[in-house]
KEKE-88606 format. One record per residue (C-alpha): residue number from 1; residue in three letters; x, y, z. Coordinates in pm, whole numbers. Example, Ala and Ser with C-alpha at 12.3 -4.5 7.8 and 13.67 -1.06 7.14 Angstrom:
! KEKE-88606
R     i    aa       c1       c2       c3
R     1   ala     1230     -450      780
R     2   ser     1367     -106      714
END
This chain:
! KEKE-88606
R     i    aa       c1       c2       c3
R     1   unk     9271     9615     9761
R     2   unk     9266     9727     9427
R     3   unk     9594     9644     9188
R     4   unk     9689     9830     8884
R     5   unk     9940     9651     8724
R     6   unk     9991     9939     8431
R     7   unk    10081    10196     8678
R     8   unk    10224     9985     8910
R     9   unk    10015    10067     9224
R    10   unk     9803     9897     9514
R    11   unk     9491    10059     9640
R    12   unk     9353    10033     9987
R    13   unk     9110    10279    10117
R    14   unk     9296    10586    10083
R    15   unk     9655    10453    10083
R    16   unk     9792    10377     9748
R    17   unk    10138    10238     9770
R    18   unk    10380    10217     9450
R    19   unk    10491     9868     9381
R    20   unk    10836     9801     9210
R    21   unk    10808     9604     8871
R    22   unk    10951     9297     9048
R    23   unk    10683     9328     9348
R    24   unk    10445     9365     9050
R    25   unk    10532     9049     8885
R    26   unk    10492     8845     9220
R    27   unk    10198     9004     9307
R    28   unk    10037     8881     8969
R    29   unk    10165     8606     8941
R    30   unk    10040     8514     9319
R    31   unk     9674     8646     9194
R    32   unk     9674     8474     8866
R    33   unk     9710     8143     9118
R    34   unk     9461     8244     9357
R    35   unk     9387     7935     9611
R    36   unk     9717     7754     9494
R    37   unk     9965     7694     9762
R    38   unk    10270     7820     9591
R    39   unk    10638     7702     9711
R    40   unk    10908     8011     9734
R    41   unk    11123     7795     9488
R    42   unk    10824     7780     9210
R    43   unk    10787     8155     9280
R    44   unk    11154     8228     9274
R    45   unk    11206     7955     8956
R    46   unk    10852     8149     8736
R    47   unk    10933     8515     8841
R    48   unk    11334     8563     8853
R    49   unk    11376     8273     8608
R    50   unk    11584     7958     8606
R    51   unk    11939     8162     8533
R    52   unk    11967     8417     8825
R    53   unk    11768     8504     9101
R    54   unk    11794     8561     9484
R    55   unk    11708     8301     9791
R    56   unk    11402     8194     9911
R    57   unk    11405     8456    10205
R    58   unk    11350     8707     9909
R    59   unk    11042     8594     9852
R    60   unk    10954     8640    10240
R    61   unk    11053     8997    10270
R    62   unk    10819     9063     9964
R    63   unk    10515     8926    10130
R    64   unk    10601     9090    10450
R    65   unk    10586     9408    10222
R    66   unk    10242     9298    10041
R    67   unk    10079     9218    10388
R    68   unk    10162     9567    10479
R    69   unk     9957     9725    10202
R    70   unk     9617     9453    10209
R    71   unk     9606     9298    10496
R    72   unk     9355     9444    10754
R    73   unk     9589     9291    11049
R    74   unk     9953     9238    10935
R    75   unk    10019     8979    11230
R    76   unk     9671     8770    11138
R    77   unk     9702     8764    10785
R    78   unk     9382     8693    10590
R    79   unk     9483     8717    10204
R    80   unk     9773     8609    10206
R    81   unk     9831     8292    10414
R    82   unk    10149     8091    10506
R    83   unk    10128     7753    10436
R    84   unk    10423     7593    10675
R    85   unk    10727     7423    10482
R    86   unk    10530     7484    10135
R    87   unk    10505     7848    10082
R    88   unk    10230     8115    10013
R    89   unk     9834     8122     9902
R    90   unk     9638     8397     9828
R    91   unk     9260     8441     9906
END
């Protein structure tokens, strides 16, 4: 998959999906910490900010949404791996 974060789009193959500038922001920040197990809360706490932002299932539905644009099977994930009771990593 190839990411442009100045307009804000995800490449795969032929599909290029639009991100939102919020799934943007995740999405970097998750590459910029590639092979780091990052929790929700540090995701939640770095991209919404200390003052206001949503609950940890959030953060869920967004990678549900990134695993439908790069992963080759959505229900085997290879990028972007759960780590149980912790949070996310990405390959």
């Amino acid at each position: 998959a190839i990411v442009n974060f100045e307009h804000y789009t995800l490449r795969r193959g032929e599909d290029i999906h639009k991100l939102t500038s919020k799934e943007a922001l995740l999405l970097k920040y998750m590459i910029e910490r590639r092979g780091e197990v990052i929790s929700r809360q540090n995701m939640l706490d770095d991209v919404w900010g200390y003052e206001h932002y949503p609950n940890t299932r959030t953060i869920d539905n967004f990678v549900a949404t990134f695993r439908k644009y790069i992963e080759v099977e959505v229900g085997e994930p290879e990028i972007i791996t759960t780590v149980r009771g912790v949070g996310y990593r990405i390959s």
